[in-house]
Backbone bond lengths (Angstrom), bond angles and torsions (degrees), N, CA, C in turn:
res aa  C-N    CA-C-N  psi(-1)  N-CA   C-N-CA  omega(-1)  CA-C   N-CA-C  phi
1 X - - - 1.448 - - 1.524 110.04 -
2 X 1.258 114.24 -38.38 1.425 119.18 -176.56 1.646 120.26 -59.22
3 X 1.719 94.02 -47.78 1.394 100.15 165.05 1.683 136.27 -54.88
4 X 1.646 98.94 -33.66 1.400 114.74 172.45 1.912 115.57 -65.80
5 X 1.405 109.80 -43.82 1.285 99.71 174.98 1.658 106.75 -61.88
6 X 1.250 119.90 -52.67 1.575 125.44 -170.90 1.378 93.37 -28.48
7 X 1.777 108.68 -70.59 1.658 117.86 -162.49 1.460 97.45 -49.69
8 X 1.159 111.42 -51.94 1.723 98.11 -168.02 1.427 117.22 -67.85
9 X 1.198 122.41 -31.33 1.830 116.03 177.44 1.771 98.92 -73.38
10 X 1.220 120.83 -43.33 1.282 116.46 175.26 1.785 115.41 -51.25
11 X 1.090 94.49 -37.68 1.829 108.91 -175.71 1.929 102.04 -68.96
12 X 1.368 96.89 -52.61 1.488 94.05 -177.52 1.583 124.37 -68.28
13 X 1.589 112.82 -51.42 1.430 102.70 144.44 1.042 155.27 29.18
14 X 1.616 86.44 -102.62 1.745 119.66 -165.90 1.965 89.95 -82.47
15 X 1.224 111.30 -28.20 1.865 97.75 -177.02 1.815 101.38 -51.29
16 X 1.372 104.83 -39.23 1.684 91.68 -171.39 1.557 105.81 -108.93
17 X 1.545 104.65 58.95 1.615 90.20 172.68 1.520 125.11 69.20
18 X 1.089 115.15 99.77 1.790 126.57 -162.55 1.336 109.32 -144.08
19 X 0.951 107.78 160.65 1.996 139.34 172.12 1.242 107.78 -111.49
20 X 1.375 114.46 129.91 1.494 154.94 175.93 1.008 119.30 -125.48
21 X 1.717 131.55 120.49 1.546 149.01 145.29 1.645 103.53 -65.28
22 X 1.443 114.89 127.67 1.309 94.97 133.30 1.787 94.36 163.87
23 X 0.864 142.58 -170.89 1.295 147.97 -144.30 1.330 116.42 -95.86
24 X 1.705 145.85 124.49 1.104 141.47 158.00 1.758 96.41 -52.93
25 X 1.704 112.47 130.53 1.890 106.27 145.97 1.584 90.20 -154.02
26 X 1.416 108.21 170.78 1.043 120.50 -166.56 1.593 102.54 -86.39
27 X 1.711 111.73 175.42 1.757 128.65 -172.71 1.760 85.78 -80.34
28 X 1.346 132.77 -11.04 1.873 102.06 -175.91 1.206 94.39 -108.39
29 X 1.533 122.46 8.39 2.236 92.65 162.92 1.585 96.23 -172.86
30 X 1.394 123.08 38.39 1.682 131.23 116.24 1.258 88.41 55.77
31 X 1.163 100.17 -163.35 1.908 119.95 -173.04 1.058 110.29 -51.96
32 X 1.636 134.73 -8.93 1.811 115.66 157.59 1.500 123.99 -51.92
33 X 1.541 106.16 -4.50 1.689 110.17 -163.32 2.048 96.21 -122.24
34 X 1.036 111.48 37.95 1.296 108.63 -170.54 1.771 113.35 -99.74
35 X 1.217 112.74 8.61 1.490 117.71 -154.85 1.689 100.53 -106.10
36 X 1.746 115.68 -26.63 1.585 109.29 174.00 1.889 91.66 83.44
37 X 1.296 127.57 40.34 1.887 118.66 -178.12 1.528 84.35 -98.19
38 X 1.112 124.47 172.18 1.283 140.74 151.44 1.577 119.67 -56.07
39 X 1.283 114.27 -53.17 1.688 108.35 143.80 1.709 129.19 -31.19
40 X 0.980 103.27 -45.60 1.485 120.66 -166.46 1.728 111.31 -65.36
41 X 1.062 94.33 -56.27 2.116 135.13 -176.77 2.061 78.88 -72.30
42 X 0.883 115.38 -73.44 1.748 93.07 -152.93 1.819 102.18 -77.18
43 X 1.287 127.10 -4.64 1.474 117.89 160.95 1.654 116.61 -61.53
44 X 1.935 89.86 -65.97 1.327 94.83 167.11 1.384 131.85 -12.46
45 X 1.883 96.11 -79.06 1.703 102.16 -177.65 1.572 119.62 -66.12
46 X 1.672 125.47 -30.31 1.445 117.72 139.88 1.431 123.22 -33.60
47 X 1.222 139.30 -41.40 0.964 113.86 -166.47 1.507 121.49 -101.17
48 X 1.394 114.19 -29.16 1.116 114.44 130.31 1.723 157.27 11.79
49 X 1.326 96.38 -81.93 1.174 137.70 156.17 1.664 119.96 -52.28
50 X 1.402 92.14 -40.79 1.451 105.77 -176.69 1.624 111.99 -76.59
51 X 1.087 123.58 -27.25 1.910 152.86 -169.04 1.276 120.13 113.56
52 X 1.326 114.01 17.45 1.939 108.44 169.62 1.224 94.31 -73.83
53 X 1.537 108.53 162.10 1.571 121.08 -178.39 1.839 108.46 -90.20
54 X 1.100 120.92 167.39 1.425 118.48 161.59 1.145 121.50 -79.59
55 X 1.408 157.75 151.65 0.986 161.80 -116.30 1.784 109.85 174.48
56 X 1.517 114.39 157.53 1.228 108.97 162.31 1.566 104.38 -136.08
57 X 1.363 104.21 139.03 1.879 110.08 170.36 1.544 104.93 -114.16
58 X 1.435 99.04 131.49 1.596 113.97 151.23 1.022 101.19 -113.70
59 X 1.333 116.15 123.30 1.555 116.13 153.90 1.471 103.72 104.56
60 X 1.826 92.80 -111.45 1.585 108.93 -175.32 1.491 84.14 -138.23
61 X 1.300 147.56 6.23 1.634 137.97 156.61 1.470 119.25 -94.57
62 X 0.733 98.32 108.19 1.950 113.54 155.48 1.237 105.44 -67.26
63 X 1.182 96.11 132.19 1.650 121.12 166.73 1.540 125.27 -124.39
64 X 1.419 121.66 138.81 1.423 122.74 -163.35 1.757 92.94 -73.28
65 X 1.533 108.83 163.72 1.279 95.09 162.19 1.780 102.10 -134.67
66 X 1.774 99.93 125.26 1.545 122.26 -157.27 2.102 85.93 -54.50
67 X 1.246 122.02 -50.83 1.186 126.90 -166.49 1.845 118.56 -103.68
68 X 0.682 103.45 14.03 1.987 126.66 -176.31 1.951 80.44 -24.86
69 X 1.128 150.57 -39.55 1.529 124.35 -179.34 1.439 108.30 -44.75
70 X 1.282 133.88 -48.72 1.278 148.02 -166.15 2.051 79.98 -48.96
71 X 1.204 141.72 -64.76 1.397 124.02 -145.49 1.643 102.85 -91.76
72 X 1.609 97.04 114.81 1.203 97.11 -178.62 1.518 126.74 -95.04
73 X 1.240 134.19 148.65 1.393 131.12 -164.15 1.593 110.67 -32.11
74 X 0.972 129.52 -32.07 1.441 121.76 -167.68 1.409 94.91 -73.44
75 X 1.236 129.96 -12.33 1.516 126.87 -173.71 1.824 119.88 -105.39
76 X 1.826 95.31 10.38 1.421 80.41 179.98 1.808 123.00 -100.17
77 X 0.917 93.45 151.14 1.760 100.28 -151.22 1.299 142.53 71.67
78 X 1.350 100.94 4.00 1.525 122.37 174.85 1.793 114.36 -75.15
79 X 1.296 122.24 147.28 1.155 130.74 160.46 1.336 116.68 -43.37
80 X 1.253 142.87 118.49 1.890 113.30 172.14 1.562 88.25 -157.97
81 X 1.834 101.17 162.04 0.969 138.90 -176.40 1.604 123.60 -89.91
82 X 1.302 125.91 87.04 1.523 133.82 -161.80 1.510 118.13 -111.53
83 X 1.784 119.60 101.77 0.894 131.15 178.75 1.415 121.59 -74.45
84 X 1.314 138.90 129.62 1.575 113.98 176.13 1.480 87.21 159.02
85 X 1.679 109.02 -161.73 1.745 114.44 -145.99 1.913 89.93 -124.39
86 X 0.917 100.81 158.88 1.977 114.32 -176.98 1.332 97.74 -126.41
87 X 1.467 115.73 122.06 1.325 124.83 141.64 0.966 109.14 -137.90
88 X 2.060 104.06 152.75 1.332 125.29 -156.19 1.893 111.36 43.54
89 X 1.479 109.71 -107.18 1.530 122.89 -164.02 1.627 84.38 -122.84
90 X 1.351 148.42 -4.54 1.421 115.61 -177.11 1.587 99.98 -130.79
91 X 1.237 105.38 145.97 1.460 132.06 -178.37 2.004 116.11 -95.09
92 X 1.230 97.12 123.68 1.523 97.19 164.44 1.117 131.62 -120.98
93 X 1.164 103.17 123.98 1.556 122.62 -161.59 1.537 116.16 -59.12
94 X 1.589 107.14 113.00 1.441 89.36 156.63 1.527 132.84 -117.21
95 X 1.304 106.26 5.40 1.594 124.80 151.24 1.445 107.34 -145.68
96 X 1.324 99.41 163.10 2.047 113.44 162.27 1.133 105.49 -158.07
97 X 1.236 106.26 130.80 1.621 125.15 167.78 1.667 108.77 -135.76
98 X 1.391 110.90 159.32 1.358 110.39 -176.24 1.318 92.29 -75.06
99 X 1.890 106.29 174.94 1.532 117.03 176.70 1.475 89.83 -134.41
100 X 1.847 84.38 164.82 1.454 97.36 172.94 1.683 115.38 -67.18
């Protein structure tokens, strides 16, 4: 149940344009990379690199990202702050900056 409200305030939200915390990691290992370690940050950009896509996690959901050029290497596995609109599972960015 808990999860269902999350999805739904997240769902309602993001229809009019919202802000999101939460971690750049890549589509081959999702919320294992959500913590910002130095481990975390050099898988990420391995994998990456390799052809996994970028990704964003809040929480325990990954989300596609419709525009992933916008996140540039200095931002992968980093904490950051992502303004922009949610539909379905992918987010489009209309800013990113890291967060504290």
């Amino acid at each position: 149940m808990k999860k269902l409200g999350l999805f739904l305030t997240f769902a309602a939200v993001a229809a009019f344009g919202a802000e999101w915390t939460g971690h750049i990691s890549d589509s081959k290992c999702g919320v294992k990379h959500n913590d910002g370690s130095p481990g975390s940050v050099a898988c990420v950009k391995g994998c990456i690199k390799g052809g996994a896509s970028a990704v964003f996690v809040v929480g325990d959901k990954v989300l596609k990202l419709a525009n992933a050029d916008k996140v540039g290497e200095d931002l992968y596995g980093a904490k950051v702050k992502i303004t922009g609109s949610l539909e379905g599972d992918t987010v489009t960015i209309g800013t990113i900056a890291k967060a504290d």
